[in-house]
N, C-alpha and C positions, 0 to 999 in steps of 0.2 A: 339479372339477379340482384337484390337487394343488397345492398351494403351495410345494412345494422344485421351485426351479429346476435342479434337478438332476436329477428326475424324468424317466423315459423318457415321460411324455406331457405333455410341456413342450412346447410348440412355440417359444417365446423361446430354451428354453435351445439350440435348433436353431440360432439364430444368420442370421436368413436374412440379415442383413447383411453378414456376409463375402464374397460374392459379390461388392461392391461395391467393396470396399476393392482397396487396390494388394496387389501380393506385397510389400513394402515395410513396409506395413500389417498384413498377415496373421503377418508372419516372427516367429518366438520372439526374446524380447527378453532380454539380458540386461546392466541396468542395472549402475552402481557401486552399491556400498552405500547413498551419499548424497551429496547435492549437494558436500557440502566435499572428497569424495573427486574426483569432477567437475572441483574449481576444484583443487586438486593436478596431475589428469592435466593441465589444460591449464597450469597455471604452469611442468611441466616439458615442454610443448610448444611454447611458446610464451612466453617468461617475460618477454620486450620487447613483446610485443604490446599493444596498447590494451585492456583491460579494463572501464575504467571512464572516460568524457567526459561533462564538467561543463560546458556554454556553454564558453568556452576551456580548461578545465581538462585535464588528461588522467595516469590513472592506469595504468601499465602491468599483466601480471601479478606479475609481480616485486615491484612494490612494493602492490599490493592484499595480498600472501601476507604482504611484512615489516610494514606496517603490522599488521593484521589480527594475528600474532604479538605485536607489542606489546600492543597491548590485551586480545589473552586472558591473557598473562603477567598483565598488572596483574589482569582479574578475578580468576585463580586468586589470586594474591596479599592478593584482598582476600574469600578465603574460597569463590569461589565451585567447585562442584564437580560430578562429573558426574551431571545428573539437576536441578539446581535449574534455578531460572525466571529468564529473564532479559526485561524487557520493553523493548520498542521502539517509540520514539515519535514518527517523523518523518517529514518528506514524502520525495521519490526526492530523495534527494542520493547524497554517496559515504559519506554518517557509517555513513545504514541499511545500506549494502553491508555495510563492512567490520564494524559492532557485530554483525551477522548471521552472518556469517562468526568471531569470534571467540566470540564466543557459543558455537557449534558448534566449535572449538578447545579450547574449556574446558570442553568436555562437556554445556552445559547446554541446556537447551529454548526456544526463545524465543517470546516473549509478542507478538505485533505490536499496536501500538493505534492506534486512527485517530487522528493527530491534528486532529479537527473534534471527540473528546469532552470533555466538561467534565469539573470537580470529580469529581461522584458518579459520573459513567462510569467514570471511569479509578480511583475508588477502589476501584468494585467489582471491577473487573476485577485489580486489586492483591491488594486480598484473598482473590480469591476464587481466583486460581492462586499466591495464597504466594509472589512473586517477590522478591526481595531487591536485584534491581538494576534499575535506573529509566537508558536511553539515549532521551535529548529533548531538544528544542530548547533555548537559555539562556533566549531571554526570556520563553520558556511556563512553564520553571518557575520562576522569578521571578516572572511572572507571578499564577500560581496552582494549579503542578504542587505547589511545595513545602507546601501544605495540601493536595493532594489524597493523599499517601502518608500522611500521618497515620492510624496506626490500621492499617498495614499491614507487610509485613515487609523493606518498603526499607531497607537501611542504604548502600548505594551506589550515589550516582550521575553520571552522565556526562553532561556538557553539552553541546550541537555550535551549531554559530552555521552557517546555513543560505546564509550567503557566503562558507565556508571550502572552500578546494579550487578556487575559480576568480577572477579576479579584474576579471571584466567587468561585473558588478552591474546586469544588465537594470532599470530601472526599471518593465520592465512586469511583472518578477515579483519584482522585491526595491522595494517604492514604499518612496521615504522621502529627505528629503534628504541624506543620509550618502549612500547608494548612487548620488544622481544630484550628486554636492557631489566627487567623487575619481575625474576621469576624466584625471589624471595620472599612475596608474598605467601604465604601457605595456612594453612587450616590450624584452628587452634591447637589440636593433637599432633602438630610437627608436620605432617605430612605435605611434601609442595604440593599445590594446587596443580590439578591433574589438567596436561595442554590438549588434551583429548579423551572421548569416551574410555571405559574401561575396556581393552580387549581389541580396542582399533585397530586396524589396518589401514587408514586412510590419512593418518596426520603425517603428509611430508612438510618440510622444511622450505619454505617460501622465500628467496630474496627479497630485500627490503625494496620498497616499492614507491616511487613518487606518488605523492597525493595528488587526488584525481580533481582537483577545483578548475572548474572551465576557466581558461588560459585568461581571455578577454575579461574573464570577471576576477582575477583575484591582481594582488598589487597592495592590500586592505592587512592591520598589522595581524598579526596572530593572534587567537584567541589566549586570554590569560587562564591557565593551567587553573589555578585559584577558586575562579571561577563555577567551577562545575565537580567539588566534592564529591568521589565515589564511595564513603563507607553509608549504606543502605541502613534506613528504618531498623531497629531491633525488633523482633519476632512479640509479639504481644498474645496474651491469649484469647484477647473477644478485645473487638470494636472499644477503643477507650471511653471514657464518661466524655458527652459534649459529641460525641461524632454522629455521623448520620446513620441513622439504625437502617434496616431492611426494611421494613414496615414505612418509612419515610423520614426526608430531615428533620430534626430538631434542633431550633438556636438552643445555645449554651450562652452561659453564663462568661464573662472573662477569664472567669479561676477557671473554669473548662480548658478552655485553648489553653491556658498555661500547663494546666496539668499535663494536657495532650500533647503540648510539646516536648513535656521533660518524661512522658511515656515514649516518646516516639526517639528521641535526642541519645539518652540515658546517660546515665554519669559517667562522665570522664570518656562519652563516646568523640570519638574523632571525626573532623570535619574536611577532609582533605585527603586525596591520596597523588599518585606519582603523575607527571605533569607528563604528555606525549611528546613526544621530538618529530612529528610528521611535520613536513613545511608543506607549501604550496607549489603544485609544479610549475615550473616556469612554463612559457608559452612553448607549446608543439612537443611537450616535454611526451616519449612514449615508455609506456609499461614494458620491461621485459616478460610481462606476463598477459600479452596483449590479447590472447585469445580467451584466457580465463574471464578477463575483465568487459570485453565483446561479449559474453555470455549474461554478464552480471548486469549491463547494459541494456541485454532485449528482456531479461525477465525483467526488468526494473525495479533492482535489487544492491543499487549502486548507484552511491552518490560523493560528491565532493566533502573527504576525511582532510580537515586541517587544524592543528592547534598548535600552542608553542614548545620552545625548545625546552629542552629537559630543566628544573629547576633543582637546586639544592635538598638535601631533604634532613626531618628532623630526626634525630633517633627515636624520639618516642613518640613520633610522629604513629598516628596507625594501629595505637593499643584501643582494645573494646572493640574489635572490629564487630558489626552488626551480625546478630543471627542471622538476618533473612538471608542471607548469602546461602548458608548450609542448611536450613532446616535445622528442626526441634533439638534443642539441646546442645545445638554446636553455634563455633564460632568463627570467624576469620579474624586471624592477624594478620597483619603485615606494613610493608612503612605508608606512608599518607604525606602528602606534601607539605610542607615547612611554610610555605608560599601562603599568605590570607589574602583573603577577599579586598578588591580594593576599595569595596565600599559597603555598604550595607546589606544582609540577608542576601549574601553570594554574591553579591552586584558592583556593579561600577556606576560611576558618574563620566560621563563623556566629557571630553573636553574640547578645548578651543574653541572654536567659531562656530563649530555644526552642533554645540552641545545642547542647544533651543531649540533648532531643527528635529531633534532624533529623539524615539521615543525612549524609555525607560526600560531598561534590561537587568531582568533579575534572573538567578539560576532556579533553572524548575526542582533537581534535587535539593536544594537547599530549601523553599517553597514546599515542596514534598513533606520535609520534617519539623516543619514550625508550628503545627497543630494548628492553623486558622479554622476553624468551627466552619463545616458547609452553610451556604445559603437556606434558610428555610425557605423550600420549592418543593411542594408536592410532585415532582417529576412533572417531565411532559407526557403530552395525551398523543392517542396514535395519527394524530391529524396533524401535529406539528411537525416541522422539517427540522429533521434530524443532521442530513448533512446537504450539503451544496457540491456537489460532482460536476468539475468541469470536463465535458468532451467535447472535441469539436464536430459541427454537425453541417449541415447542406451548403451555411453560408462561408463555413471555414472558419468565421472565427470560435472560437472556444466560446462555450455556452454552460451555465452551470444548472445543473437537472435540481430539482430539490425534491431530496429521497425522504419521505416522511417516514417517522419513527416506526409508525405502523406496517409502512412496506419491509423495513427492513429483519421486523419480526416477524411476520409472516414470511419470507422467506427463509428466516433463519429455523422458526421451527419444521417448516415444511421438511428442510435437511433434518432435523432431529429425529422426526414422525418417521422421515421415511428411511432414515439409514437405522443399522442392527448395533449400536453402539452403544454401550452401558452406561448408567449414569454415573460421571468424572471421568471420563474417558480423555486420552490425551491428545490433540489437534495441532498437526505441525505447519506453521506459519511457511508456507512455501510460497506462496501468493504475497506480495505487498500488502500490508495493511493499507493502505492511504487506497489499493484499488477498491472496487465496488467490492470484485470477486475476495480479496481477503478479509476486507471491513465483514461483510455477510456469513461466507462460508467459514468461514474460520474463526475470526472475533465473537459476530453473534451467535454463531452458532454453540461455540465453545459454553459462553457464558449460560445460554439458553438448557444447556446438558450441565453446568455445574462442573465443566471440566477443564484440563490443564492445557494451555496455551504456551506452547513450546516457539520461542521466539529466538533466532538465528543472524540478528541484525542483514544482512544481506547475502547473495544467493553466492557460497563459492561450495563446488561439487565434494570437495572430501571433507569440507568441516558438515556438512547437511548430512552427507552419510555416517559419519560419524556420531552425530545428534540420533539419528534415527537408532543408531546400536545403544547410545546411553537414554533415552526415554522413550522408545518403545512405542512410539504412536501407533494409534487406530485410526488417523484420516488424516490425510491433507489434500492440497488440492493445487494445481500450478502450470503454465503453459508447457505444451507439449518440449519447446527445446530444453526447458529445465531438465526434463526427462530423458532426452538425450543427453544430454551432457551427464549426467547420474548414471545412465548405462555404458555411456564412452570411458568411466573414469578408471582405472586400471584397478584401482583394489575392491572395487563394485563384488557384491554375491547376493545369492539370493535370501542369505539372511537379513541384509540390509532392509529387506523389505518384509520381511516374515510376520512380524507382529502388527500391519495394516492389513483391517478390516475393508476400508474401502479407499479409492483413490481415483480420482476424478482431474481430467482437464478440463480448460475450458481458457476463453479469450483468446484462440488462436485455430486456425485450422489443426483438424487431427489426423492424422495420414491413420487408414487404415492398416499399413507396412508394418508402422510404428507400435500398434496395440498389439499385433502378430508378434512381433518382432521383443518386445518385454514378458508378452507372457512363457514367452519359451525361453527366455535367458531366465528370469526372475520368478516368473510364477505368478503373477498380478495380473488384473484386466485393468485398464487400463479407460474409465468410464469417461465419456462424452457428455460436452453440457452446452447452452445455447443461453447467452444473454448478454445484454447492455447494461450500462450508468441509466439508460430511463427505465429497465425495468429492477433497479437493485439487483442485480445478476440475476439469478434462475428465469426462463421462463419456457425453460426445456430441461431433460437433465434425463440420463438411463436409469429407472430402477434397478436397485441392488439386484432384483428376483432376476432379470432379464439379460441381454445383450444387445446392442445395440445392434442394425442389420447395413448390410451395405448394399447401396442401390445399384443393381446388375448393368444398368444404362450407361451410367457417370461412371462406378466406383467411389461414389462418395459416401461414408462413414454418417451414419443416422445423427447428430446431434441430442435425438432424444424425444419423451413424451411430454407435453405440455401439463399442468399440473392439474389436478382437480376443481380448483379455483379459476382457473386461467382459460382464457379463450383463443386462440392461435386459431389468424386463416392467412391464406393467400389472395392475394387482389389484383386484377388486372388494372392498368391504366386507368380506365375510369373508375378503380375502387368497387367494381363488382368482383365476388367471386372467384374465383376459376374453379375447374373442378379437380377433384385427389388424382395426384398424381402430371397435375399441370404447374409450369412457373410461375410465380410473378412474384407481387411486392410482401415480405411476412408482416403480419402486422398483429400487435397484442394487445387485449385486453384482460384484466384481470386486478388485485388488489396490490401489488407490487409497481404498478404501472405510475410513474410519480404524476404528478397533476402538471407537471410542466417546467418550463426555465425561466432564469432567475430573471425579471424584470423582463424579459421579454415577451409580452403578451402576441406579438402579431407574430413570431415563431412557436410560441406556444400551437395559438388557434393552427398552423398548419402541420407541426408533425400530431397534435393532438385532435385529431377530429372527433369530438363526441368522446371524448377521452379514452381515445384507442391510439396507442402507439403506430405510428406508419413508420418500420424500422429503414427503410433505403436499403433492405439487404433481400437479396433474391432467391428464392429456393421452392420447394413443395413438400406437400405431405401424401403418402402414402393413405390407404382407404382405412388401414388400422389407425392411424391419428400418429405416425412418425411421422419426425419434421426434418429433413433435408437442407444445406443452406449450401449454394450451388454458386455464388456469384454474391458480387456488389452493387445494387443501382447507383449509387455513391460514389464517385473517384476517390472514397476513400480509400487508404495506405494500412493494411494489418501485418504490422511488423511486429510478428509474435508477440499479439494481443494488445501491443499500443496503438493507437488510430494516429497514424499521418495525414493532416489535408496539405493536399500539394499544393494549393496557391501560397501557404504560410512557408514553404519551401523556398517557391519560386519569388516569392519580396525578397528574401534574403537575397539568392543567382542574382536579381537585378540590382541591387543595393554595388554590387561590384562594379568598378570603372569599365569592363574588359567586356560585360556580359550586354547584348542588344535584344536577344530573346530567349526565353527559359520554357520550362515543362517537364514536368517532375510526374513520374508515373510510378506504379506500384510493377513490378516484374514476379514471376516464381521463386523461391528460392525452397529448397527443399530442407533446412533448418529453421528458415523463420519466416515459414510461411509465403512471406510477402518481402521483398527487399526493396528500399528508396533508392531511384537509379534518374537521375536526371540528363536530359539533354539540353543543351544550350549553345546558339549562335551567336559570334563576335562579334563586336562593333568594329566597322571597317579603320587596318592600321593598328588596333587592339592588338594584342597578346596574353594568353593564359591556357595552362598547361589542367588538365584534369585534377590532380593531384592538388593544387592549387585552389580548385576551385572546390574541391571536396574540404579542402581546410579550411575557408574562408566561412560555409555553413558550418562545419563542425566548433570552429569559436564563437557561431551566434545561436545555436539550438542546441536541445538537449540530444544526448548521444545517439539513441533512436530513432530522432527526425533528420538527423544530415545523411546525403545520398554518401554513400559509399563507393559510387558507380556514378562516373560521368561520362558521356560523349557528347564530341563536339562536332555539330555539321552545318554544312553550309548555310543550311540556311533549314526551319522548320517545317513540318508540313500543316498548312492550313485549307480552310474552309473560303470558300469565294466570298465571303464577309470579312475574312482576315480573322478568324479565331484559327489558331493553333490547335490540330484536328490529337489529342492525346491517345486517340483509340489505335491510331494508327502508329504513335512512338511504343504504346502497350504492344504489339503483334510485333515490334520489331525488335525489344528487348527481349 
């Protein structure tokens, strides 16, 4: 049988899955260009509206578009241009939103990077998309970001302090005594700033908690409090003169910026607020809250919090605090740090020896409120690459997909089109922003609906629940063990969930047990989805109208129907075929499908044939057009939705004095999917104990790729060529 899906004896390309879908579903779509065109249409529809909520924070549109303007002005300003790389390194706050968003005002591509990567992660990934500008946490790169761009084409970067934008400082996600040491902040009408939703039952009391900076990377001084000013923009009421309208940028004049800054500033607003007291854990340093933070870990929802020790403060430090905190009409007070900048527009000058070496670090809120005038850029077109997604793919090393603007719209409206959600509706950031699945499902989508994006900085289960009883969402979206642990948490009910319309997994296996198992506690179905970084996530997904079926053979959970646009088949070995209801390779085509990876043409030309994704992942489809995913061709690692390739494992095992032979395989684990479990034999005379050697990965990877689970045997089992046979360490784990 033919292998173009376009072929008249295709039975795939026959689509039997439209049948199933809504007319809704079925209808021609016609997206904006891209996302930034998206967040235009709604700033001029809506330019008061909540866009962006932080715990009490709250960013209208209006002022996400003026902010977002500022900071593109300063990058163009500081060279950059349309087409270069911009990388981004933070968990769901409003810094990712709006660096995102201006990024894409200054033409450039942006680079997302987990921050769970270390050193040599984030170095590769620097060099290897040529990015010139670095947007990250202060005290990571303090930390040990600022040795990670060595050797790369960083010259600009931007710092954000991850309690900037709201001013309630949950202790269960900001641990540290600075954030639990200043709860004299309060609302202008006197009242403290409330440390949880109204009516909560979920905010317990957290011991203060060692900062989570990988062990091997930090030693790097603390970031300067100063630095990274939290009182927020004031509430404005339409896009100021000089800023970039909806309809498209327009340069301004100088008196523009100026104005716009002292629109944005306001009189007598304060620049600074209370400085954090988190340090850096020392090496092997453990959480007594080790299970919480294992959780935070696999959704990748958690990263290394470090900055400096508490600083003196002024009394009148902190007056004028900005509206955007409260909404119309209100204000926050409270103290603001004494501590200035030690150098210019939020920034430092580095010193001593390295200070020609290191590129330029300014604070992004401070950037934020300077009114720099956007770049005149008619936006990008749907052909341009919008972002560079690194995942690792057949050869192990890390590869970056380039997601054009275009795909990520079409996906994002297709979720619009086809979910029951009103226009502003509210989208709770459960998914990582920096992944495909939250960049798409949730960012674009939000903007795409003109609705409010409910950001959580990182994933801890009773402040989320909590979130969910103060704003009320209609959607979000996030791997299956998120959802355990939300139903494990003791003050869980089914209110917590009352007011979503829909909710969807996806990036992880979904145990059928699981969907059973919440709709009867909670009352929610629990919707399946199917996609990769090359397809901008969707390329499956269950309609609202439907349920997803379980196949009677496997017991495996449907993943879902392929979209109206999209072409889903299965291929046998030589790429022909199979017929419904047979295995082999899933492979996509359709308008979401990116054109390929970043400078690699000769892995381009083979996961790309004819511009059809060849996913490495093994399943079938049913005669109705359900898609099944049954297996991996790939030795990839799905540890609840992050991809492990196990030879980047196995460098590290051998990198040890003690280790002669490694082999890192993915095992069951009935929480996260897939558990990293490696075996490894001695060098003769050698000694090392499991324990030991699970530490040794865990100081050089991020928390998701070191094996949890080591055994040590005599010797491995191989192939009469001397490959180490891993199919057989899989069946034995």
């Amino acid at each position: 049988m033919s292998s173009d899906s376009g072929s008249a004896g295709s039975h795939y390309a026959a689509k039997p899955w439209l049948g199933l879908l809504s007319p809704a579903q079925r209808a021609p779509l016609a997206p904006p260009p891209s996302v930034l065109h998206a967040f235009r249409e709604a700033v001029a529809r809506a330019p008061e509206r909540t866009a962006l909520a932080y715990f009490d924070g709250r960013i209208d549109y209006a002022q996400a578009d003026a902010l977002s303007d500022s900071i593109a002005g300063r990058l163009a300003a500081e060279g950059v241009r349309p087409g270069d790389r911009v990388a981004v390194m933070l968990q769901n706050t409003p810094h990712f939103v709006l660096a995102v968003l201006a990024a894409w005002k200054a033409g450039a591509v942006v680079v997302p990077l987990n921050p769970m990567y270390k050193s040599a992660e984030v170095g590769h990934v620097l060099r290897d998309s040529g990015a010139g500008v670095l947007v990250c946490e202060g005290g990571a790169w303090e930390a040990y970001l600022r040795g990670a761009v060595r050797g790369s084409a960083v010259r600009f970067v931007l710092t954000a302090r991850d309690t900037d934008f709201q001013t309630r400082d949950d202790p269960r996600v900001f641990p540290g005594p600075a954030a639990q040491a200043s709860p004299g902040r309060a609302l202008a009408t006197g009242s403290p700033a409330p440390a949880a939703a109204p009516g909560s039952r979920c905010a317990e009391p957290s011991p203060t908690r060692p900062s989570t900076v990988p062990a091997s990377d930090a030693g790097a001084a603390p970031a300067d409090p100063g630095l990274h000013p939290r009182t927020p923009a004031p509430r404005t009421p339409a896009v100021p003169e000089g800023a970039q309208t909806p309809t498209g940028p327009q340069a301004a004049p100088p008196e523009a910026g100026r104005d716009r800054a002292q629109t944005l500033t306001g009189p007598g607003s304060a620049l600074a607020g209370p400085g954090d007291a988190r340090a850096p854990a020392g090496p092997g340093a453990e959480s007594p809250e080790a299970g919480r933070e294992e959780l935070q870990d696999q959704a990748g929802l958690r990263h290394a919090q470090v900055s400096a020790g508490p600083e003196a403060e002024s009394p009148e430090a902190g007056r004028d605090r900005a509206r955007i905190l409260a909404g119309p009409g209100s204000a926050l007070a409270g103290p603001g740090d004494a501590r200035a900048p030690a150098g210019p527009e939020g920034g430092y000058a580095p010193a001593g020896e390295a200070a020609a070496q290191v590129p330029v670090v300014r604070g992004l809120f401070t950037v934020a409120r300077q009114g720099h005038p956007a770049p005149a850029n008619p936006g990008p077109t749907a052909a341009d690459i919008a972002l560079i997604g690194y995942t690792s793919g057949t050869s192990g090393t890390p590869k970056g997909a380039m997601n054009p603007h275009g795909a990520l719209m079409h996906n994002a409206t297709r979720q619009v089109t086809g979910h029951p959600l009103p226009e502003g509706a509210t989208y709770f950031a459960l998914a990582p922003l920096f992944h495909i699945t939250g960049m798409v499902c949730e960012l674009a989508a939000c903007f795409a609906n003109a609705g409010t994006l409910v950001l959580a900085h990182r994933f801890e289960a009773g402040a989320v629940l909590d979130a969910f009883l103060e704003h009320r969402p209609a959607y979000t979206v996030g791997p299956a063990t998120a959802f355990m642990a939300l139903a494990a948490h003791p003050a869980v009910t089914r209110d917590h969930f009352a007011s979503f319309q829909v909710i969807s997994s996806g990036g992880a296996p979904l145990p059928p047990a699981l969907v059973d198992r919440l709709r009867t506690a909670f009352g929610f179905y629990l919707r399946n989805g199917y996609g990769l970084t090359e397809t901008t996530a969707a390329s499956a997904s269950v309609p609202v109208h439907l349920e997803a079926p379980v196949d009677p053979a496997s017991g495996t959970l449907s993943v879902g129907l392929p979209g109206a646009d999209t072409v889903v088949r299965v291929l046998d070995e030589q790429g022909a075929e199979v017929p419904f209801g047979e295995t082999g390779e899933i492979a996509v085509r359709g308008p979401q499908v990116v054109p390929g990876y970043w400078g690699l043409p000769a892995e381009t030309a083979e996961a790309f044939p004819g511009g059809e994704l060849r996913t490495g992942d093994v399943g079938f489809m049913d005669e109705d057009g359900w898609l099944y995913v049954v297996d991996r061709k790939k030795d990839m690692i799905n540890a609840s939705g992050f991809k492990v390739w196990p030879r980047e494992v196995e460098d590290v095992l051998y990198a040890h004095p003690a280790v002669r032979e490694a082999a890192v395989v993915g095992v069951p684990d009935p929480y996260r999917g897939e558990n990293v479990k490696a075996y490894v034999s001695l060098r003769p005379g050698a000694s090392a104990d499991p324990e030991e050697l699970s530490a040794h990965c865990a100081a050089r990877l991020a928390a998701y790729k070191y094996p949890r689970r080591v055994e040590i045997l005599p010797v491995l089992p191989k192939t009469t060529s001397g490959k180490i046979l891993r199919r057989e360490l899989r069946d034995r784990g």
